[in-house]
Backbone as JSON, one array per atom type, in Angstrom:
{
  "sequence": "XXXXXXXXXXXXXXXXXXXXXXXXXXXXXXXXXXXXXXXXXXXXXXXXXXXXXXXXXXXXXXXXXXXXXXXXXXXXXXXXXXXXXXXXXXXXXXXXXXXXXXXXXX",
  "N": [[65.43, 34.4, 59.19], [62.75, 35.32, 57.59], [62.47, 36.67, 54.47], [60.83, 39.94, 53.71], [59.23, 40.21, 51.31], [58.13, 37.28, 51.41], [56.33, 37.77, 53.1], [52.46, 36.79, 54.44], [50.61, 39.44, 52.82], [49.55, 42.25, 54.51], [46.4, 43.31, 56.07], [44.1, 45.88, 53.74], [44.89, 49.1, 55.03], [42.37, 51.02, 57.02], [41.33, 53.67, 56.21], [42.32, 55.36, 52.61], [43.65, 57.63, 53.1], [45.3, 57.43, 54.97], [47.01, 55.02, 54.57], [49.5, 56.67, 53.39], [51.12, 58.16, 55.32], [53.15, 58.97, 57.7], [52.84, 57.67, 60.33], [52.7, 55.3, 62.74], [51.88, 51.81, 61.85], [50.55, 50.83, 64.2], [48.75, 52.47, 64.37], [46.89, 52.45, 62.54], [45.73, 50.08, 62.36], [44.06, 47.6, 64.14], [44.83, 46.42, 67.39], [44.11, 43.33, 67.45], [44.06, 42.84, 65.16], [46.83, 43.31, 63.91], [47.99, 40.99, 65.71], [46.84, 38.64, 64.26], [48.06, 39.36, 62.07], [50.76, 38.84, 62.95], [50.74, 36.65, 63.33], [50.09, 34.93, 61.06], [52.41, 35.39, 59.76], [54.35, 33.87, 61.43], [53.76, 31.13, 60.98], [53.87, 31.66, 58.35], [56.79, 31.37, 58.57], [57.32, 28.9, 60.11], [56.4, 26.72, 58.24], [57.62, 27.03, 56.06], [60.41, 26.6, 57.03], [59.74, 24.08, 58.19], [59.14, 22.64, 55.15], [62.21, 23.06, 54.54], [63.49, 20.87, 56.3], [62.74, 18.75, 55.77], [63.41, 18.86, 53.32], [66.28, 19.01, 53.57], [66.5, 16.15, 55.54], [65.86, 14.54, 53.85], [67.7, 14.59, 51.5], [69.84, 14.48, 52.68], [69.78, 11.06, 53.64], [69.84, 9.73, 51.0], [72.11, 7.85, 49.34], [75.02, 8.3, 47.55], [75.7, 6.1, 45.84], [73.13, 5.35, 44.47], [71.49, 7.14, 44.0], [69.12, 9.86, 43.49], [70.59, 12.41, 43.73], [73.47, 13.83, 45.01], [75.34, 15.3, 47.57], [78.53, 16.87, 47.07], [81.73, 17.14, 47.93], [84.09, 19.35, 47.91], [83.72, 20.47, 45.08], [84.45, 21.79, 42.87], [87.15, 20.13, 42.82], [85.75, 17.82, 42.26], [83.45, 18.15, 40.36], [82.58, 17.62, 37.27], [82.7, 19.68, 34.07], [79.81, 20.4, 32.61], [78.36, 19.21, 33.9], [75.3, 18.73, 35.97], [74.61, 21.14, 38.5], [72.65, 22.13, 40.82], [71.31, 25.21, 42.84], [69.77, 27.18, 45.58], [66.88, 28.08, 44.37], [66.45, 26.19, 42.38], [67.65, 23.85, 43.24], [65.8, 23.46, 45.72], [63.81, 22.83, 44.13], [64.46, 20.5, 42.54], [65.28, 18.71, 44.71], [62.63, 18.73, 45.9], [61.25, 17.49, 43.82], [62.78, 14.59, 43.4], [61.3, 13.87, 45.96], [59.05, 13.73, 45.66], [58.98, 11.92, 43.27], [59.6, 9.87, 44.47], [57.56, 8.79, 45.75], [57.25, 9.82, 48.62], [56.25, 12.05, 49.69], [53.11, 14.33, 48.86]],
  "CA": [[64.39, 35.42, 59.08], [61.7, 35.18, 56.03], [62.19, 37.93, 53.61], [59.34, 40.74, 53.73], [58.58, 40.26, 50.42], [57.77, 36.58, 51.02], [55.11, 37.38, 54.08], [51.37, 37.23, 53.81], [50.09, 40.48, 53.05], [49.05, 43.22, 55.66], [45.16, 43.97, 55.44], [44.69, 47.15, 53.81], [44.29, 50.12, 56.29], [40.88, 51.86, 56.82], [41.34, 54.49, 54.79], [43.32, 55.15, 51.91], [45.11, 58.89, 53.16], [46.39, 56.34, 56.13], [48.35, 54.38, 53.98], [51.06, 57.31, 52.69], [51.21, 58.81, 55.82], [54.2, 58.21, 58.52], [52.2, 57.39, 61.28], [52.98, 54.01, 63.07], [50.92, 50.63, 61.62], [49.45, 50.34, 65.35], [47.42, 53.85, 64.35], [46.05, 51.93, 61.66], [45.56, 48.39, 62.57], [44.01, 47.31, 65.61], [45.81, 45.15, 68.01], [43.56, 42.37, 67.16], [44.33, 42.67, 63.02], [47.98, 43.1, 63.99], [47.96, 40.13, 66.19], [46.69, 37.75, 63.45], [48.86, 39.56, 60.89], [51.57, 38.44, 62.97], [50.66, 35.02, 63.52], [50.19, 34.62, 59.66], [53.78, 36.04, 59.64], [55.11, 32.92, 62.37], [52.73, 30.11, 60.63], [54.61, 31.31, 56.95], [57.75, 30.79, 58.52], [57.36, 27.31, 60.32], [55.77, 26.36, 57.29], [59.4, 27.22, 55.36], [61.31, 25.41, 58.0], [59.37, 22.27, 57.89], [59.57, 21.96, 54.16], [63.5, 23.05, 54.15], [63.96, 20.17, 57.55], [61.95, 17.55, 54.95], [64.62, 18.92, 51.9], [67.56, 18.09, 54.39], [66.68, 14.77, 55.93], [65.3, 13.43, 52.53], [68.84, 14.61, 51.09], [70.99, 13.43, 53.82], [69.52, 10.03, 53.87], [70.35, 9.63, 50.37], [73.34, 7.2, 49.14], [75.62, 8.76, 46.72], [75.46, 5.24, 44.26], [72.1, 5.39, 43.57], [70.2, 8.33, 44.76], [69.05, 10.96, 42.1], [71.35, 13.31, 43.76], [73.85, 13.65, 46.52], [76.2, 16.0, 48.04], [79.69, 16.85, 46.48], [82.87, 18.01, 48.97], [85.02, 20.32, 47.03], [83.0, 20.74, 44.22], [85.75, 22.2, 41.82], [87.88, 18.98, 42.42], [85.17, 16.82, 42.22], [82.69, 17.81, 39.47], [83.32, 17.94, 35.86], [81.96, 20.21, 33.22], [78.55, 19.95, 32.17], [77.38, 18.51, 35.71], [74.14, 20.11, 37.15], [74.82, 21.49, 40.15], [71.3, 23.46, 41.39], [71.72, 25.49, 43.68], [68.55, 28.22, 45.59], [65.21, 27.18, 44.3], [66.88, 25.16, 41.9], [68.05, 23.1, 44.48], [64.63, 23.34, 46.5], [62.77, 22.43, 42.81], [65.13, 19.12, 42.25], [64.93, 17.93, 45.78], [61.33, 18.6, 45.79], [60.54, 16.31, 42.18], [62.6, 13.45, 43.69], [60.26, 13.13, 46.81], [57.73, 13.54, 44.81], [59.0, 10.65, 42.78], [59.84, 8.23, 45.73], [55.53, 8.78, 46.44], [57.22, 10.08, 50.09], [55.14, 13.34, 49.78], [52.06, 14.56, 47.56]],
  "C": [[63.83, 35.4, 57.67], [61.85, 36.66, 55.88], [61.08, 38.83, 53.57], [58.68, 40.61, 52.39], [58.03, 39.23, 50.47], [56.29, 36.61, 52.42], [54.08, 37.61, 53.65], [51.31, 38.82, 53.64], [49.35, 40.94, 54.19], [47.57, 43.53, 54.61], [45.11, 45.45, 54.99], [44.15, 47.83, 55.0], [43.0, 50.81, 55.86], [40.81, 53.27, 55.99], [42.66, 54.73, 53.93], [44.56, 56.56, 52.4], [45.64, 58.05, 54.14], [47.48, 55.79, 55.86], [49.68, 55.03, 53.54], [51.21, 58.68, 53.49], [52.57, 58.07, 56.8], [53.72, 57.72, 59.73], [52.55, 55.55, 61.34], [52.11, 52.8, 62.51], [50.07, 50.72, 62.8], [48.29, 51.79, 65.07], [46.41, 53.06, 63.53], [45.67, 50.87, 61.43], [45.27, 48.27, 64.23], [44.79, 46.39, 66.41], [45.28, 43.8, 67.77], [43.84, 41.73, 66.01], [46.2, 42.68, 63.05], [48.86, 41.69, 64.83], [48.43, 39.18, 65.47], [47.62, 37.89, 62.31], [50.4, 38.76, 61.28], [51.57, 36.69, 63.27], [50.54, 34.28, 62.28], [51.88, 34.7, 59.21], [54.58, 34.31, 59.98], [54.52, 31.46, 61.53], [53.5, 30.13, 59.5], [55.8, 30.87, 56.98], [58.16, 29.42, 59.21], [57.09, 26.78, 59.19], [57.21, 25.89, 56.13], [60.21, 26.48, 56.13], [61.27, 24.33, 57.96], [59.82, 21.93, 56.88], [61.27, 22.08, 53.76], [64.21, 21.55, 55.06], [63.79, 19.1, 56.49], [62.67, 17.27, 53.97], [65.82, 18.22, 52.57], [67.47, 16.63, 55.03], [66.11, 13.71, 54.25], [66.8, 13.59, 52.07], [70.0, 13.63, 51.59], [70.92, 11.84, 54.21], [70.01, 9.39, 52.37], [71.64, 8.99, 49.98], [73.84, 7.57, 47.58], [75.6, 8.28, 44.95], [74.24, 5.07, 43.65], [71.29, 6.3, 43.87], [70.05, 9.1, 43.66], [69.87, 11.77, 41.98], [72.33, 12.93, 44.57], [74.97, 15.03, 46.4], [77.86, 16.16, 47.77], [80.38, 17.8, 47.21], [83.49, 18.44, 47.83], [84.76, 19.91, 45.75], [83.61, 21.06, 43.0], [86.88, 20.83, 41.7], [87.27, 17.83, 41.64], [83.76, 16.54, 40.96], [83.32, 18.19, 37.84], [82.21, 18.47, 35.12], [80.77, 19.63, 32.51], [77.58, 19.37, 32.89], [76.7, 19.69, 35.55], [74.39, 20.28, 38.5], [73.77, 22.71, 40.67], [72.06, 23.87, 42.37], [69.89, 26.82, 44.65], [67.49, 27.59, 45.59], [65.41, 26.41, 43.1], [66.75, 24.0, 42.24], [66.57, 22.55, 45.08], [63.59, 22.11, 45.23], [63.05, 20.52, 43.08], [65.15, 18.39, 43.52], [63.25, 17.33, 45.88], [60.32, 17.85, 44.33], [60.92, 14.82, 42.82], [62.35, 13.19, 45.01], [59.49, 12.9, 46.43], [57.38, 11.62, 43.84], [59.04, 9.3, 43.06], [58.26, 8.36, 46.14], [56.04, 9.47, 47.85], [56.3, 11.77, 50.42], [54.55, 14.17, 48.23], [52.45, 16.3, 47.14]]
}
């Protein structure tokens, strides 16, 4: 589930006392504007899927001896101080430079 903070924005409502009232969104959005709002909603999160599916098979294809990165099992046995280990949008950043760098996406 995509975070609410990361969806498009909701148009504003027709007037402004609407907005800081408790009244349901459907009072103040037609079914037509709530429709599209939600289809902007479904569109941001395929959108996130694809490029996380694109992070994992570019990763996972990856060979440990020469790849920029790769995947480390027990992480505490296996890395030693001063290693980078991204992690978040770290992670997302450093995956996303070396596709960039193999030309496999602009």
């Amino acid at each position: 589930m995509t975070d609410p903070a990361e969806l498009p924005p909701l148009p504003e409502p027709p007037a402004y006392e609407s907005a800081h009232d408790e009244a349901p969104l459907t009072d103040h959005y037609s079914a037509e504007q709530m429709r599209q709002y939600g289809l902007a909603c479904a569109l941001a999160e395929r959108e996130r899927a694809e490029k996380d599916a694109l992070r994992y098979r570019f990763l996972r294809e990856l060979h440990w001896s020469d790849g920029p990165m790769c995947v480390a099992m027990q992480p505490k046995l296996s890395v030693k101080l001063g290693h980078d280990c991204p992690s978040h949008e770290r992670l997302d950043d450093a995956i996303d430079a070396a596709i960039r760098s193999r030309g496999e996406v602009k």
